[in-house]
C-alpha positions in Angstrom: 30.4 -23.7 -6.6 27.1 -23.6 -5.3 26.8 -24.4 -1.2 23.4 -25.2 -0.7 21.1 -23.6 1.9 20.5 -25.7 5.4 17.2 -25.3 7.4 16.4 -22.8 5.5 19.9 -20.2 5.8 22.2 -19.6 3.0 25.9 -19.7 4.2 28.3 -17.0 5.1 31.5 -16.6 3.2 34.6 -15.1 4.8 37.9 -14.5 3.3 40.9 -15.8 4.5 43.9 -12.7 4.4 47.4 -13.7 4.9 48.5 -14.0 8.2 50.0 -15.9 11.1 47.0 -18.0 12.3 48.2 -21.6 12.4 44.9 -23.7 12.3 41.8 -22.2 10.6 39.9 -22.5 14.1 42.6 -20.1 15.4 41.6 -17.4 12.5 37.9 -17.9 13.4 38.3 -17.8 16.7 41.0 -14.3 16.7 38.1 -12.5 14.0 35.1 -13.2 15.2 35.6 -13.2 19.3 32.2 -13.6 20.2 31.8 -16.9 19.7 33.5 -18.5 22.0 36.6 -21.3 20.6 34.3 -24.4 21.4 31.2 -23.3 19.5 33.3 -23.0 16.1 35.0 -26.4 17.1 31.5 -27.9 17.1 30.4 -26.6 14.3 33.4 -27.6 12.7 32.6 -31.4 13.9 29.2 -31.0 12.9 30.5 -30.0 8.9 28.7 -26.7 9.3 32.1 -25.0 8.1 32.9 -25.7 4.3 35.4 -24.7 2.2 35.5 -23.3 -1.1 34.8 -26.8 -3.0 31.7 -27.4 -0.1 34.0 -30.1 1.7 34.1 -29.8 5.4 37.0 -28.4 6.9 38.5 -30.9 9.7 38.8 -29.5 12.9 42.8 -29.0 12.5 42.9 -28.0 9.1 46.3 -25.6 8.7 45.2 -22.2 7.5 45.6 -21.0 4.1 45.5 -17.8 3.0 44.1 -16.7 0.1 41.0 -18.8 0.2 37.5 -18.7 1.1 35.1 -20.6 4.2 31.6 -21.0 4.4 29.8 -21.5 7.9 25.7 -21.6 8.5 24.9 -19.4 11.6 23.5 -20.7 14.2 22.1 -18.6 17.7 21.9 -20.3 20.7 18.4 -19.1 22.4 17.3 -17.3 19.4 14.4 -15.4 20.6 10.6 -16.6 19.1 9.1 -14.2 17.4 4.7 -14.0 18.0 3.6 -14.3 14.6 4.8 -15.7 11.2 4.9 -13.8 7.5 1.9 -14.5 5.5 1.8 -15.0 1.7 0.1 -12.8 -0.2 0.8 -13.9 -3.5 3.1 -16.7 -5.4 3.3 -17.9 -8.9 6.3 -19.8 -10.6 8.2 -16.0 -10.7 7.4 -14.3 -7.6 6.7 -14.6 -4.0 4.5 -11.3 -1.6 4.7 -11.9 2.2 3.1 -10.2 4.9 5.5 -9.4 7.5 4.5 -8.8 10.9 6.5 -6.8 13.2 9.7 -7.4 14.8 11.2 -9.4 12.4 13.7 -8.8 10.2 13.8 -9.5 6.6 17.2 -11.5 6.6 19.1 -12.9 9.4 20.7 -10.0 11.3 21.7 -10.0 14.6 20.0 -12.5 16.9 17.9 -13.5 14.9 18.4 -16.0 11.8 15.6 -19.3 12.4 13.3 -16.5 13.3 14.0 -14.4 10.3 11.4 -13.6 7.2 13.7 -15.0 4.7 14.4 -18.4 6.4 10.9 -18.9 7.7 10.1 -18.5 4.1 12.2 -20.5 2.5 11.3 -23.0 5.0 8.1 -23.6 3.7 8.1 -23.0 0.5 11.0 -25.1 -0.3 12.9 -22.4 -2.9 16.7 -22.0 -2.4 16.8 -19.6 -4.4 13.9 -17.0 -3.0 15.5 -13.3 -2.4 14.1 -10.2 -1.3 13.5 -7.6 -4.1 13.9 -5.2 -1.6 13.3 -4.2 2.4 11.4 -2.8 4.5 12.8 -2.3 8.9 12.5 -5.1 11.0 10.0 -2.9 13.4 7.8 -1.9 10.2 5.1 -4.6 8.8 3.5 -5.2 5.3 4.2 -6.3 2.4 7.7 -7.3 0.6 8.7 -8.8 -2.9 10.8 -11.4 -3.0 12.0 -13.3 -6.2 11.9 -17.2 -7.1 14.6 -17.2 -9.7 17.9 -15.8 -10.4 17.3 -15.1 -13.8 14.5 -12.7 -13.5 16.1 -10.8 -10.3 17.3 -8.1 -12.6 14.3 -6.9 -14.2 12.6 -6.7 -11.1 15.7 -4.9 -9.4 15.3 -2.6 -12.3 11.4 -1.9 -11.6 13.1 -0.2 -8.0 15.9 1.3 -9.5 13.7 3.2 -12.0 10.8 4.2 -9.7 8.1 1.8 -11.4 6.8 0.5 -8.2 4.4 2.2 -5.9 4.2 1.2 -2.4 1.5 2.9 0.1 2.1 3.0 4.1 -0.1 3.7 6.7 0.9 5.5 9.5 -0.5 6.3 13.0 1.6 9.8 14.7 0.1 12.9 16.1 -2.5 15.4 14.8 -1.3 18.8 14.1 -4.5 21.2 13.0 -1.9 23.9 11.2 -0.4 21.5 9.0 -1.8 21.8 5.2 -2.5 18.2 3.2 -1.8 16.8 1.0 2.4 17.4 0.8 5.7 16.3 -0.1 8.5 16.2 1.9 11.9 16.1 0.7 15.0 16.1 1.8 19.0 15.0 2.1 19.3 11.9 4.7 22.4 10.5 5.3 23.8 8.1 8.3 23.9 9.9 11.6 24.3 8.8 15.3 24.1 6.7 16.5 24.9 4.5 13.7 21.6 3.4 13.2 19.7 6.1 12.9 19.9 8.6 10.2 19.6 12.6 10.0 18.4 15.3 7.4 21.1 17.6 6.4 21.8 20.6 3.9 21.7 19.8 0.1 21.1 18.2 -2.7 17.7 16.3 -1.8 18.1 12.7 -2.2 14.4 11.3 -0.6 10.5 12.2 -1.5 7.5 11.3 0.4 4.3 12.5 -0.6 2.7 12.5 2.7 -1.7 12.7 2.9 -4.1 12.9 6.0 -7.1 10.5 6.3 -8.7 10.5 9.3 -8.2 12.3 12.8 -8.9 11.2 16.4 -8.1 14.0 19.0 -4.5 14.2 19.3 -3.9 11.1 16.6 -4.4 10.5 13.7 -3.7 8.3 10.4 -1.5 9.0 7.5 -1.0 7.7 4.2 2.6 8.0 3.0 3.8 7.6 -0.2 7.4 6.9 -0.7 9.0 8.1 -4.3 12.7 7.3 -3.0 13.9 4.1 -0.5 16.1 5.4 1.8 16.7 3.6 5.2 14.0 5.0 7.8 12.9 7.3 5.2 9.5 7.6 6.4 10.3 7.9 9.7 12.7 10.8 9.6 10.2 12.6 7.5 7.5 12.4 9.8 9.7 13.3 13.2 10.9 16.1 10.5 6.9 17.5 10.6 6.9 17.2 14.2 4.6 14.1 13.8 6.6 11.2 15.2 5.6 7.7 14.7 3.7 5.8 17.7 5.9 3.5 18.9 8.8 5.0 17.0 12.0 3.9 19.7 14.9 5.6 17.3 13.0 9.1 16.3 13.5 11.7 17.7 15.1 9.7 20.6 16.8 6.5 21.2 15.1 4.7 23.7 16.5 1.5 23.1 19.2 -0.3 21.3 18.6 -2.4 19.0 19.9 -5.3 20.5 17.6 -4.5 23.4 14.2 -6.8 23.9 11.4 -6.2 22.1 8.2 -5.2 23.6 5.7 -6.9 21.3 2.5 -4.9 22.9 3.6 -1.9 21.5 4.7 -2.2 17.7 5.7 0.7 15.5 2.6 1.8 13.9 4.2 1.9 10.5 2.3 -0.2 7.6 3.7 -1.4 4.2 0.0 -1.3 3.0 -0.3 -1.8 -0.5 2.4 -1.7 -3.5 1.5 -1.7 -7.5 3.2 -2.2 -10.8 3.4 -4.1 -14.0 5.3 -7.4 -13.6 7.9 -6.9 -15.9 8.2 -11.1 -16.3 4.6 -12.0 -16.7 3.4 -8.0 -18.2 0.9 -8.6 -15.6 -0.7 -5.3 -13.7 -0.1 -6.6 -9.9 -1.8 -4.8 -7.3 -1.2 -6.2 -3.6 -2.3 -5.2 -0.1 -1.4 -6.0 3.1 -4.0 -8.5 5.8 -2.0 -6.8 8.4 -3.4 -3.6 10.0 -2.7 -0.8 12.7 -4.1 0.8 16.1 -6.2 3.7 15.0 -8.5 3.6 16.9 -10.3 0.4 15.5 -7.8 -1.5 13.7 -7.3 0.1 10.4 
């Protein structure tokens, strides 16, 4: 069965394992401890947690194992982002926002209400909008997202086989003895901390063809040119050259959680700029670019 979206956020489902728990509220409350017992019992009385037919599950419902739940998350104080995703582009197949920074691209973490996805869905009404793909919560620019379920594959499958090409921009040091344009690959895998990740020996699994267009003194800007899509690809790269990003708080050191505030005066200067292809739906060429820009050293 289909449970319907609510203010804009898809439910979570969670299956139920066997196990001793008496009273659903008790399972809740034992596997997810951070929310404390009276926040599930109100959403409970507020029908925000459904069961596998979309009923509402009464407060003391006995727990059954073997079955599935559906809850709507909800943060208390969810922080406000500054600025809200634009849209580039929509027709009856396809959806292009503009993300700013700081927000991420689903609900993660502490922020769900605040989240690209939600906000988007919001106000454009579609249920059924997904992202195509992602791009960090600290990066902006430009992300696909699809309208309907039936076309999600073929546009999966322009990502999958490489069809797609997305230009960043990027603002990280000068370094005179550096030759452009180049290509950096490498192997990245998950390092630590856990969010973070780390080049090691073998086979290469990322490419980014990497080009300098313009210097100021110590800075300058970059275009970058991802051929793979791994997770903080571009920024590993760069920190890899010796050129880390400007405002880059994970590479090369942590210097802050990500659970930690933002500081919204200093956004990684990281830019999903533009991103081409043929729309495999429509047979359309599609070229798109981003109203969002960067510090260097007018904005760019």
């Amino acid at each position: 069965m289909h449970i319907p979206t609510r203010h804009g956020v898809g439910p979570t489902c969670v299956s139920l394992p066997a196990g001793p728990w008496p009273t659903v509220l008790d399972f809740l409350v034992e596997r997810m401890p951070h929310i404390p017992r009276e926040t599930w019992a109100e959403r409970m009385r507020s029908k925000s947690v459904l069961n596998a037919d979309g009923r509402p599950v009464p407060l003391a419902q006995a727990y059954t194992p073997h079955t599935r739940l559906f809850y709507y998350r909800h943060i208390e104080d969810e922080p406000q982002l500054p600025e809200l995703p634009g849209i580039v582009f929509e027709d009856d197949h396809l959806l292009v926002a503009d993300k700013p920074h700081f927000m991420p691209v689903t609900p993660a973490g502490r922020y769900v209400q605040q989240s690209m996805l939600v906000q988007l869905k919001t106000l454009t009404g579609c249920d059924d909008l997904v992202p195509l793909h992602r791009i960090d919560r600290e990066t902006a620019g430009l992300v696909l997202l699809g309208k309907r379920p039936a076309d999600r594959d073929v546009y999966h499958a322009l990502f999958r086989q490489q069809q797609i090409h997305k230009t960043y921009l990027a603002v990280a040091p000068f370094r005179p003895g550096l030759a452009w344009p180049r290509i950096h690959t490498s192997r990245l895998v998950a390092g630590e901390p856990f969010f973070r990740m780390q080049e090691v020996a073998g086979e290469p699994n990322s490419q980014t063809r990497i080009s300098l267009l313009r210097s100021d003194g110590s800075r300058a800007l970059y275009q970058l040119e991802p051929v793979s899509g791994k997770r903080h690809q571009l920024r590993v790269h760069m920190q890899a050259l010796g050129l880390p990003l400007e405002g880059d708080l994970f590479y090369p050191e942590v210097l802050r959680t990500p659970d930690a505030p933002d500081d919204h005066a200093h956004p990684l200067q990281l830019l999903a700029q533009r991103i081409a292809f043929t729309d495999p739906v429509t047979g359309a060429k599609r070229v798109f670019q981003s109203q969002r820009s960067l510090r260097f050293p007018d904005r760019v």
